[in-house]
C-alpha positions in Angstrom: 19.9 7.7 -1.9 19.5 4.3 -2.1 19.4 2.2 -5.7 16.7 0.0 -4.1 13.1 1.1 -3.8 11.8 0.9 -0.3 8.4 -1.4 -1.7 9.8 -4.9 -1.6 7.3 -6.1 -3.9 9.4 -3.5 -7.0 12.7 -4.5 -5.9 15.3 -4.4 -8.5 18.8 -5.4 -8.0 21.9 -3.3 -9.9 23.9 -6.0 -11.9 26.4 -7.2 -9.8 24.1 -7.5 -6.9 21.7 -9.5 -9.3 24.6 -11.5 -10.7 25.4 -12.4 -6.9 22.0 -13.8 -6.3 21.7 -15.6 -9.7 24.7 -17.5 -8.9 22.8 -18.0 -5.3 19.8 -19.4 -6.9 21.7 -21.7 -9.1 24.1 -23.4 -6.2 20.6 -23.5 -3.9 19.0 -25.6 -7.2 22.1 -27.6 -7.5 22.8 -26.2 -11.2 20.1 -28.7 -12.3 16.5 -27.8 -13.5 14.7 -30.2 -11.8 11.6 -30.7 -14.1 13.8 -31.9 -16.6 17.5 -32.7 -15.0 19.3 -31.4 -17.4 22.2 -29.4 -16.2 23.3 -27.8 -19.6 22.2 -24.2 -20.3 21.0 -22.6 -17.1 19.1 -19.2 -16.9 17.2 -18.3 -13.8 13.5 -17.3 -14.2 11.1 -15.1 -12.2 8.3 -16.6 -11.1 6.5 -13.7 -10.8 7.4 -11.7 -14.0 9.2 -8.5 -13.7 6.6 -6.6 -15.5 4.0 -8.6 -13.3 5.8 -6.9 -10.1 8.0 -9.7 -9.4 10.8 -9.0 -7.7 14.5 -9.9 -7.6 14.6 -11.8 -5.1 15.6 -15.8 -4.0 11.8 -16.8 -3.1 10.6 -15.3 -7.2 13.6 -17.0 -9.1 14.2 -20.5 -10.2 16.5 -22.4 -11.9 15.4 -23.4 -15.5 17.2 -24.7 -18.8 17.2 -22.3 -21.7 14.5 -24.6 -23.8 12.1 -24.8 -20.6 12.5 -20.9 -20.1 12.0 -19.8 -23.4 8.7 -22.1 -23.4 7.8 -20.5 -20.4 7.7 -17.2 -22.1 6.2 -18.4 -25.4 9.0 -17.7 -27.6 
């Protein structure tokens, strides 16, 4: 049986695999959060918030600094 649930909207990734497509997300974004440019502390982000039903997927992640993402999630 597969680790990966057949709705593509719950998709969740075992580690490596999400590792793999972390480090995808941040060569496609150019190791650089855009909003702000700087290139120090990278973390990806879901769009879409896992406990929202976001996925792990390239189209729900995007490249943000630590200080951004942390904003994003109010902490």
């Amino acid at each position: 049986m597969s680790s990966r649930s057949t709705d593509s909207s719950r998709l969740r990734l075992d580690a490596v695999s999400y590792e793999d497509l972390r480090q995808q997300v941040l060569r496609r974004d150019g190791w650089r959060y855009q909003s702000c440019g700087t290139m120090a502390n990278m973390e990806v982000h879901h769009k879409q918030f896992r406990s929202h039903s976001g996925d792990d997927s390239e189209r729900n992640l995007i490249t943000l600094c630590a200080v951004c993402h942390s904003s994003t999630h109010g902490t």
